[in-house]
C-alpha positions as CSV (number, residue, x, y, z in Angstrom):
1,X,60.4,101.7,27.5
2,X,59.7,105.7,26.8
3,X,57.5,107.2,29.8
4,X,56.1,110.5,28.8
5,X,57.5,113.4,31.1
6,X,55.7,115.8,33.0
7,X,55.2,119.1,31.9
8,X,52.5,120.9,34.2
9,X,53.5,124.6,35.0
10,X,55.5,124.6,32.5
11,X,55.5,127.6,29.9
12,X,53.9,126.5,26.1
13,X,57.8,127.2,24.7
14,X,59.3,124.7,27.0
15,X,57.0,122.3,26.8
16,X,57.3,122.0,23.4
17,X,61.2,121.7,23.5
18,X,60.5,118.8,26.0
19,X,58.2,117.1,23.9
20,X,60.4,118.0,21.0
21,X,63.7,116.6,22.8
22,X,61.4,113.1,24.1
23,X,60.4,112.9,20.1
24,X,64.0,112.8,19.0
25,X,64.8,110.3,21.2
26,X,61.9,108.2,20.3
27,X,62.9,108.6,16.8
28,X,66.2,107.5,17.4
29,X,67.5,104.7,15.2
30,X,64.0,104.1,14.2
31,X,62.7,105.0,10.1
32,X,59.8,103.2,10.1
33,X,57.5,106.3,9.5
34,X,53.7,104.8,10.0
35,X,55.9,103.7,13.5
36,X,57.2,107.2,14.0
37,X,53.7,109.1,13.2
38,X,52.3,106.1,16.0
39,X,54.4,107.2,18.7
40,X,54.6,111.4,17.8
41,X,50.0,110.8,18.3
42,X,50.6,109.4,21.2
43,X,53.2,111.2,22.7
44,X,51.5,114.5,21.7
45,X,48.1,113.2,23.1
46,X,49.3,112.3,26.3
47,X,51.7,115.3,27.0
48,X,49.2,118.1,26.1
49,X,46.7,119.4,27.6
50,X,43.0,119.7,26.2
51,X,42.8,117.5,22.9
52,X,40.3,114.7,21.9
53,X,42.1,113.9,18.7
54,X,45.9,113.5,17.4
55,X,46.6,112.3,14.1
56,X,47.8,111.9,11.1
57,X,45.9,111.7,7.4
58,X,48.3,110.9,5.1
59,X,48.2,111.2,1.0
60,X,47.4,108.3,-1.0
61,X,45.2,108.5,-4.1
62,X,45.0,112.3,-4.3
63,X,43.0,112.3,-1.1
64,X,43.8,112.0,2.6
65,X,43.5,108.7,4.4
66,X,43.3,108.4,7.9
67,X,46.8,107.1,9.6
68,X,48.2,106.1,13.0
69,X,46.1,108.9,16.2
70,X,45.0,108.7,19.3
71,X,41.2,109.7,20.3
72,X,37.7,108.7,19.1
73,X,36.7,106.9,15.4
74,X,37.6,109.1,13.0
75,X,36.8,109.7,9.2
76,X,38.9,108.2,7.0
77,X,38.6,110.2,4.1
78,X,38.9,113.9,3.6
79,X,39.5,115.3,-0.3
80,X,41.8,117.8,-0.9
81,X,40.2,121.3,-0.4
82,X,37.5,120.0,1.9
83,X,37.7,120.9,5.6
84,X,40.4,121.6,7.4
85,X,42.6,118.9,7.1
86,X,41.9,119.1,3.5
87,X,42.3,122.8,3.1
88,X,45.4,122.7,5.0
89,X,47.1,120.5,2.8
90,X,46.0,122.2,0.0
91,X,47.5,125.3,0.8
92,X,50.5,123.7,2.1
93,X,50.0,125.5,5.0
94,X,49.5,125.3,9.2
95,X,45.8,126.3,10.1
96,X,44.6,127.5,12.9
97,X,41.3,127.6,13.8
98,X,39.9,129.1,16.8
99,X,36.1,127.7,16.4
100,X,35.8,124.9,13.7
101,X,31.8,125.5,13.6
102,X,32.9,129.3,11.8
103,X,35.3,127.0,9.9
104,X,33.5,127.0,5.9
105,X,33.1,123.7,5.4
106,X,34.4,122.0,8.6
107,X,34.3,118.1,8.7
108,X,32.8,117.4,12.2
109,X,34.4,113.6,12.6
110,X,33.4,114.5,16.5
111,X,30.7,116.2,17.7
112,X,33.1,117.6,20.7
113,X,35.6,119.3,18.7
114,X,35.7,122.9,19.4
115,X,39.3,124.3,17.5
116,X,41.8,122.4,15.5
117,X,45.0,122.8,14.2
118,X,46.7,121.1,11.3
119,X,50.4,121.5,10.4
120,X,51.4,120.0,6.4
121,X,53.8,116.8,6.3
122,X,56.1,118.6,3.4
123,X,59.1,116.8,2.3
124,X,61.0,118.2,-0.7
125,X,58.3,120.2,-1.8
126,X,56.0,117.0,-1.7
127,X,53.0,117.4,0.4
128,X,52.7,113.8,2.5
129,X,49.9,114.3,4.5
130,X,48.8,116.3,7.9
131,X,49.3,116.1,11.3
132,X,45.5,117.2,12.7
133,X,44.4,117.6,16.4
134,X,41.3,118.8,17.9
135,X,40.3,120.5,20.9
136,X,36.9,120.0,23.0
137,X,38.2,123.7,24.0
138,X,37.4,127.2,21.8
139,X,40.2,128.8,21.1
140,X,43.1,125.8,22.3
141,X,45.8,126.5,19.9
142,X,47.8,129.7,18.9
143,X,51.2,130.7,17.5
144,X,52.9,128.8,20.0
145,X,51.1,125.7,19.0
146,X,52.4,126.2,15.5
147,X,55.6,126.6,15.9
148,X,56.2,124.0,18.2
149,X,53.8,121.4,16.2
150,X,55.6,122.7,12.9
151,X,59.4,121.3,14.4
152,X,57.2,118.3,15.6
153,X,56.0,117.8,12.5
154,X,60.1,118.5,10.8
155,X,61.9,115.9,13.4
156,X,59.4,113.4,12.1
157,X,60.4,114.0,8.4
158,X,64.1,114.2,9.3
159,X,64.0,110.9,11.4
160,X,61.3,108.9,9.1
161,X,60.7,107.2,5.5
162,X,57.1,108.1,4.9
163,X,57.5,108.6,1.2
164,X,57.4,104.9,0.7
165,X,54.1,104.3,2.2
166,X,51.9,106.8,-0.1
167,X,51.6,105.9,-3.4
């Protein structure tokens, strides 16, 4: 059994190496990656502070279907291109957003969501999907987010077959 660790007063950096650190050893002799993305939602939404929504979308089709998160109903579709999920993977790129409703054409899968950040599943060049998560707080994520979500997101390719479960 894996219990999540505290991590109030804490700085952002070493929270994320904690996280980071309980991650690996969930990971640990485990490649099942729909099992692996499972535990990183859950383990992210419960050790962070301030989110409604954890997730994955992952590519199938040449669109992005929802995968394993924690939170409210979500949509389960989101093109390429089209808010931020879908503009993130286009790019290949972690986004930001401070405010999603000054986010051109922001998918509002809940009403609550404030900000948002979503970090590309790359492997080999390959785009494989997104990790998303939403905040009911303006301005929740930053550079610190990033970086710490983007090694998140590179343990979980390291320690995981996802490939096999997209097209």
């Amino acid at each position: 059994m894996h219990v999540v660790k505290p991590i109030a007063g804490l700085t952002k950096a070493t929270v994320y190496r904690e996280l980071n650190d309980q991650l690996a050893a969930l990971f640990a002799g485990e490649r099942n990656g729909v099992a692996n993305a499972a535990n990183m939602s859950a383990l992210l939404y419960q050790g962070l502070p301030n989110l409604n929504w954890v997730g994955f979308y992952l590519l199938q089709g040449g669109e992005l279907v929802l995968g394993p998160f924690q939170g409210t109903v979500a949509c389960v579709r989101i093109a390429l291109g089209q808010g931020v999920c879908g503009t993130a993977a286009q790019r290949k790129e972690t986004l930001v957003v401070a405010d999603v409703n000054a986010f051109p054409g922001h998918i509002a899968c809940d009403a609550a969501s404030r900000s948002e950040i979503v970090v590309p599943l790359i492997q080999n060049g390959c785009l494989l999907g997104v990790l998303d998560m939403d905040s009911p707080q303006l301005g929740r994520f930053d550079r610190e987010d990033s970086i710490g979500l983007n090694a998140a997101v590179d343990l979980l390719l390291q320690h995981s077959e996802l490939k096999k479960f997209l097209d």
